[in-house]
C-alpha positions as CSV (number, residue, x, y, z in Angstrom):
1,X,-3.5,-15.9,-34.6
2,X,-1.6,-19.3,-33.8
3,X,-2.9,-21.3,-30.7
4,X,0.3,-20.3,-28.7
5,X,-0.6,-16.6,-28.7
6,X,-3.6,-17.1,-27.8
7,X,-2.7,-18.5,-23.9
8,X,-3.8,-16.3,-21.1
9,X,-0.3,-15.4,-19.2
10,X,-1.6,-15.0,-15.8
11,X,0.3,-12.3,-13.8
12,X,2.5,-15.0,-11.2
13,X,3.9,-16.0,-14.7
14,X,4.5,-12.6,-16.1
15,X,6.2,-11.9,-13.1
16,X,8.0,-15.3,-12.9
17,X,9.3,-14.4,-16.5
18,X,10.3,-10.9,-15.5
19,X,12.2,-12.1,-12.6
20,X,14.7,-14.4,-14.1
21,X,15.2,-12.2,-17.0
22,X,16.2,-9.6,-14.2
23,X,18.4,-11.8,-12.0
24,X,20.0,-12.7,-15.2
25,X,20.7,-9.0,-15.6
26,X,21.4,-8.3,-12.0
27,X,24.9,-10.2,-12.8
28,X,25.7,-7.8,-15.6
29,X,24.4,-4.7,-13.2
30,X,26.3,-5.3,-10.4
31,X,29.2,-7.0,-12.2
32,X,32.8,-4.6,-10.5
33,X,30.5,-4.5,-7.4
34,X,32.7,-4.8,-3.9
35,X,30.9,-7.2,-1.6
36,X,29.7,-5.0,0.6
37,X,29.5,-2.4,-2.5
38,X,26.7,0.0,-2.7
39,X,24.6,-2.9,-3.6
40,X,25.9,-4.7,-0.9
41,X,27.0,-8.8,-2.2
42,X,25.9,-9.3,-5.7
43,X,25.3,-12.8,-4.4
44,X,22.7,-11.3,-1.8
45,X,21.1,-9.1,-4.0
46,X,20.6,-12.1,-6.6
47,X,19.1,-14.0,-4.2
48,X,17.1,-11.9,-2.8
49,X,15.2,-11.3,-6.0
50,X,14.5,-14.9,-6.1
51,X,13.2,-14.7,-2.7
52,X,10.8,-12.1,-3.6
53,X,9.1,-14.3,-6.3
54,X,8.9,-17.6,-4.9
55,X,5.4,-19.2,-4.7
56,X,2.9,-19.6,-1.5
57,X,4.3,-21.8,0.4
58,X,1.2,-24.7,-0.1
59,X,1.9,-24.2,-3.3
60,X,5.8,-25.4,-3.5
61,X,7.2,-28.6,-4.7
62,X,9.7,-30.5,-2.6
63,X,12.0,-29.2,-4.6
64,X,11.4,-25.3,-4.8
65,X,10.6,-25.8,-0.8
66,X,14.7,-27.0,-0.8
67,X,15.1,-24.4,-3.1
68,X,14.1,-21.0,-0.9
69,X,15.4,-22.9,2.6
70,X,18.8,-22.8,1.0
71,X,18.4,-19.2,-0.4
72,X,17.1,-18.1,3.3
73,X,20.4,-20.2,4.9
74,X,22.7,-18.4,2.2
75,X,21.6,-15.2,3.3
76,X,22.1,-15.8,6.7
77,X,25.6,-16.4,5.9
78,X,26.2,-13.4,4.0
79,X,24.6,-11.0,5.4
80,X,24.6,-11.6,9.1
81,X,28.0,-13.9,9.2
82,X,25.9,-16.9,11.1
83,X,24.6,-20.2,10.5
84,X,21.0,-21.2,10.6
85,X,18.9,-24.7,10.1
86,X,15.7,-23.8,8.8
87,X,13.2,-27.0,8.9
88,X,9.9,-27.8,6.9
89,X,9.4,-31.0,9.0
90,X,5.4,-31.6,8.1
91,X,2.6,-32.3,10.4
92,X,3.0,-36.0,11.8
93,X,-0.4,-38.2,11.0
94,X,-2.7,-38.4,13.9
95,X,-1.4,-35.8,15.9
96,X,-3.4,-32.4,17.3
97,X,-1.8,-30.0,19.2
98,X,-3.7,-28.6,22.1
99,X,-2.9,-26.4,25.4
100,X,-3.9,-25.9,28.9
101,X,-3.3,-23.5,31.5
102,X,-3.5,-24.3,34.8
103,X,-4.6,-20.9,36.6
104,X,-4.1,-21.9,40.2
105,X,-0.6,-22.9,39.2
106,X,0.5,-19.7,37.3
107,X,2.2,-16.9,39.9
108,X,3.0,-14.3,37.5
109,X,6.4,-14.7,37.4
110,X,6.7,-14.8,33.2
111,X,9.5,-17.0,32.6
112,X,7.3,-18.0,29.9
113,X,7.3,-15.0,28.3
114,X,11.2,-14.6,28.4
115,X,11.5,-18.2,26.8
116,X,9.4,-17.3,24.3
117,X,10.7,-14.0,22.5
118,X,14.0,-16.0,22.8
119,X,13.1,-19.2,21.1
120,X,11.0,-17.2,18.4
121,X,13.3,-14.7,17.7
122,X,10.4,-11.9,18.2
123,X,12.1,-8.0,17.9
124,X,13.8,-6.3,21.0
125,X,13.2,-2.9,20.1
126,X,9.3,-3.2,19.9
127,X,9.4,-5.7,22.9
128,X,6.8,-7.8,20.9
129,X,5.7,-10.4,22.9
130,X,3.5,-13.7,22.0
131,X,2.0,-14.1,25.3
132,X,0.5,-12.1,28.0
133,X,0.3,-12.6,31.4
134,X,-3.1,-11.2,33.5
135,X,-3.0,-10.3,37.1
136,X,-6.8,-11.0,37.7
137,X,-8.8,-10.7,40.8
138,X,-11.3,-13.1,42.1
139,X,-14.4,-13.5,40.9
140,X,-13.0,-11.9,37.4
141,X,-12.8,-14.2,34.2
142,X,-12.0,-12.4,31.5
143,X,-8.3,-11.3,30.7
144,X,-9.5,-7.9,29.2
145,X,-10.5,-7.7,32.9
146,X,-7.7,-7.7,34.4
147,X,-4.0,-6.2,34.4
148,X,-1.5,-6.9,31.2
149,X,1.0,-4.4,32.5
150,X,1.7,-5.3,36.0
151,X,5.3,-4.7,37.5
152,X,5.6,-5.0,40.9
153,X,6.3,-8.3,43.0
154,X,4.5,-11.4,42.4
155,X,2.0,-13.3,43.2
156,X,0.1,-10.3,44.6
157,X,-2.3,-11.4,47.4
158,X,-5.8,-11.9,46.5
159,X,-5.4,-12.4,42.8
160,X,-4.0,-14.8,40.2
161,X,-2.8,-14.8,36.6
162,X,-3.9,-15.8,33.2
163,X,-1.9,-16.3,30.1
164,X,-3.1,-15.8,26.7
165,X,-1.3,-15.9,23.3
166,X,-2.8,-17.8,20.0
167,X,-5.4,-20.4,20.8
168,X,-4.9,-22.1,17.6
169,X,-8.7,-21.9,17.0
170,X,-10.5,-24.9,15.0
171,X,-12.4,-22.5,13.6
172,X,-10.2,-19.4,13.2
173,X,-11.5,-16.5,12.3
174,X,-8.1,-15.1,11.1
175,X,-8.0,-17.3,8.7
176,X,-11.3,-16.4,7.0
177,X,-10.4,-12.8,7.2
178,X,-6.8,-12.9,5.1
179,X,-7.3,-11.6,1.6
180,X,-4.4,-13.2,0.4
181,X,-4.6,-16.4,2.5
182,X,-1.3,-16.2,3.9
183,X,-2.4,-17.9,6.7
184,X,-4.1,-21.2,7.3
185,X,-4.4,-24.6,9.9
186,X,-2.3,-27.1,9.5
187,X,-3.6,-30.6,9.9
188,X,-1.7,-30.8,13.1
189,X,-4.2,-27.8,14.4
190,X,-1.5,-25.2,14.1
191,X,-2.2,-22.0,12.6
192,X,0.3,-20.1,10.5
193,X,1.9,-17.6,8.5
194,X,3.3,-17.5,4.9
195,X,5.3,-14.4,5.7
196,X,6.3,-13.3,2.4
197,X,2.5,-13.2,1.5
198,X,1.1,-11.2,4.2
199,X,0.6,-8.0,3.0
200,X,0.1,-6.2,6.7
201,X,-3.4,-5.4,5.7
202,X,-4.1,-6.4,9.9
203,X,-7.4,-7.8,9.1
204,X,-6.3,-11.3,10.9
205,X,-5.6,-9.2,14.2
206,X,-9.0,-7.4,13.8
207,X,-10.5,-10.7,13.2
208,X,-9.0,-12.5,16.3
209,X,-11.4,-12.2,19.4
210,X,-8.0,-13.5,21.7
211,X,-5.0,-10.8,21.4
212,X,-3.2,-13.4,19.7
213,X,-1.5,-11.5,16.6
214,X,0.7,-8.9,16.3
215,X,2.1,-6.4,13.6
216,X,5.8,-5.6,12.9
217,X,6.2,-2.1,13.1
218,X,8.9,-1.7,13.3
219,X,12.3,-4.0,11.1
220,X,13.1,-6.4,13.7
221,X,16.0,-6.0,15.8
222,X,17.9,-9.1,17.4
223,X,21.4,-9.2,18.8
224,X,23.3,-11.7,16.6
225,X,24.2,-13.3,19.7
226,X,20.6,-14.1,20.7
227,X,19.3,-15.5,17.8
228,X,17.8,-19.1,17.8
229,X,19.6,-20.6,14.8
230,X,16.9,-23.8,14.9
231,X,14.3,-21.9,12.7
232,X,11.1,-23.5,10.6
233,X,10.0,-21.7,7.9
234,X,6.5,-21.3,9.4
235,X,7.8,-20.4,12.7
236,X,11.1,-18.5,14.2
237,X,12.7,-17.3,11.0
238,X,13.8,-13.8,10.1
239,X,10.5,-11.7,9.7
240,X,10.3,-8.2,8.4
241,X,8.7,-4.9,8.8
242,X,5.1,-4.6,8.1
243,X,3.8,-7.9,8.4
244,X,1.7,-9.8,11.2
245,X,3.0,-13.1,13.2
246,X,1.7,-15.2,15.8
247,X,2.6,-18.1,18.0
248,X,2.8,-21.4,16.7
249,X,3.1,-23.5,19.4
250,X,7.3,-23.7,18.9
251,X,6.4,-25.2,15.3
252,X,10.2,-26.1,15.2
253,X,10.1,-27.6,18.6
254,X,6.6,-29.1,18.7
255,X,6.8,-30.9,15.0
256,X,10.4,-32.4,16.6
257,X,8.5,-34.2,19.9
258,X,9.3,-31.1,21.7
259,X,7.8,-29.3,24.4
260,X,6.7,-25.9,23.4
261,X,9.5,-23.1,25.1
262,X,6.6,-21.6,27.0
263,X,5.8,-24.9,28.7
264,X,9.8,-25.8,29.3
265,X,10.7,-23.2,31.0
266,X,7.3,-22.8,33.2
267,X,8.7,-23.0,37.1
268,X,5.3,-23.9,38.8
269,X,4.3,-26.2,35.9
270,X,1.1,-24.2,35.4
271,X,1.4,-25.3,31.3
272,X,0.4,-28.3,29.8
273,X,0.9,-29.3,26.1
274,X,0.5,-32.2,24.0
275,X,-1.5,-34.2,21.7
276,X,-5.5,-33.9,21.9
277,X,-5.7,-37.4,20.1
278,X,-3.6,-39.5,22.4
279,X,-5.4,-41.1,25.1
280,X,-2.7,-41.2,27.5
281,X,-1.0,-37.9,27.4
282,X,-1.1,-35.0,30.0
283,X,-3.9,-32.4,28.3
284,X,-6.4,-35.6,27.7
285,X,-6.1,-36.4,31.2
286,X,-6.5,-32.5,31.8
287,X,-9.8,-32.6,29.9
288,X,-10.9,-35.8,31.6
289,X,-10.1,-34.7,34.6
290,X,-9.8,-31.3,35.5
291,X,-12.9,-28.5,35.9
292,X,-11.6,-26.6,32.3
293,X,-13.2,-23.8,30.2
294,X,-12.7,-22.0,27.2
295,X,-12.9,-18.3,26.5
296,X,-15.3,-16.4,24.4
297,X,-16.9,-20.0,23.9
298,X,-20.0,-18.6,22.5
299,X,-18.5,-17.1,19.5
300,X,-17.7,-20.9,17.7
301,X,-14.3,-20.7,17.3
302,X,-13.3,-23.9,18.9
303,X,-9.9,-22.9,20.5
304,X,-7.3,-25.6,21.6
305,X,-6.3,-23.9,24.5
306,X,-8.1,-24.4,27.8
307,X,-8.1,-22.7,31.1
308,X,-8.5,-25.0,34.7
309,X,-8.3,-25.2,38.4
310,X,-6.4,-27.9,40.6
């Protein structure tokens, strides 16, 4: 048997192989096809198969990473008639991202919330939300103490309010628990998501001791008008049904010298983000500062996020 037959084909090649031959045959398939045909565009369709066998996204060249943004814009402009910019700006050398909430600042009012399901383009129907606002009383410490689902006016007397959403753990526990490892820390501390290699298995969520992941249920619903056309490929763009997503610290914001939406739009300036290694910014001074504490300390996680009092 010569040399050549003798190769293992692993199955990303098979499939690699399968898929051109079948985008190559797509064209004959839906050749007569309308544009919005019972296969909807041919272009679309075509390019969705490509989509679907791309590689993890660590494991992209520059090129094929140039390759699938202009795929995802393309599709944007067929299907849903708009314009989007989606970014794969890196991690910037010597920077880690870290967060702290101020919980004598905080009055409940959840502007932060609003600003975030806009900037991150998170489902309407579901109402998925990254954060969470507590209404605790005092003497309590723990948010799975206190009240999630408030609605009344705010600040209430004799209480005050806690946000969580993803601590981007040093340690994360997610990350250990994904079978496929579709998500992983970035060197700028940030941990994400390879969405189109989740498989919605929901062990990161089981894993994650801070109610900071959640699970699309449902195919997510945005009015066209609403839709923050800034994306990054790790961050705010288009997601589907049946896979998990998280914050990420406005990825698209952050990586740009940004303030995260969250922290913008605060009113009481109860949120502080910024860069753990620089000496001179906000959260060091924070942590040098400030009485601050972590949550669920004990189970090693590390998380970047930290909780203090004026």
């Amino acid at each position: 048997m010569d040399s050549d037959k003798k190769k293992k084909i692993n199955r990303r090649t098979f499939l690699k192989g399968t898929a051109s031959t079948a985008i190559a045959g797509s064209a004959v398939v839906t050749a007569g096809c309308k544009a919005k045909g019972l296969l909807g565009s041919s272009e679309a369709f075509a390019l969705e198969f490509q989509e679907y066998f791309k590689k993890h996204y660590r494991l992209m060249t520059k090129a094929e990473r140039e390759g699938t943004v202009a795929r995802l814009e393309k599709l944007a402009r067929l299907k849903q008639n708009i314009t989007i910019n989606v970014d794969t700006t890196e991690p910037v050398e010597k920077v880690l991202y870290g967060y702290a909430f101020n919980v004598t600042r905080c009055e409940g009012y959840m502007e932060c919330v609003e600003a975030c399901v806009k900037e991150n383009n998170l489902d309407r129907k579901s109402n998925t939300q990254y954060i969470r606002i507590f209404e605790m009383e005092h003497g309590q410490m723990s948010p799975d103490q206190g009240d999630g689902k408030y609605f009344h006016m705010v600040p209430a007397e004799g209480h005050f309010y806690m946000g969580v959403q993803c601590f981007q753990c040093q340690n994360p526990p997610c990350v250990k628990a994904c079978p496929t490892k579709a998500t992983w820390m970035e060197p700028d501390g940030i941990v994400v998501v390879d969405y189109d290699w989740c498989i919605g298995c929901r062990y990161c969520m089981a894993a994650c001791p801070y109610w900071g992941r959640r699970f699309n249920w449902n195919q997510p619903e945005i009015p066209k008008e609403e839709i923050t056309k800034e994306q990054h490929y790790l961050g705010n763009r288009k997601r589907v049904k049946g896979m998990m997503e998280k914050c990420t610290f406005c990825i698209q914001r952050s990586r740009k010298g940004k303030l995260t939406a969250c922290a913008e739009a605060c009113p009481t300036g109860a949120r502080v983000f910024g860069n753990l290694l620089d000496p001179d910014s906000e959260i060091r001074f924070v942590l040098e500062n400030k009485k601050v504490y972590r949550l669920k300390e004990d189970l090693g996680t590390d998380p970047k996020f930290w909780y203090f009092i004026d």
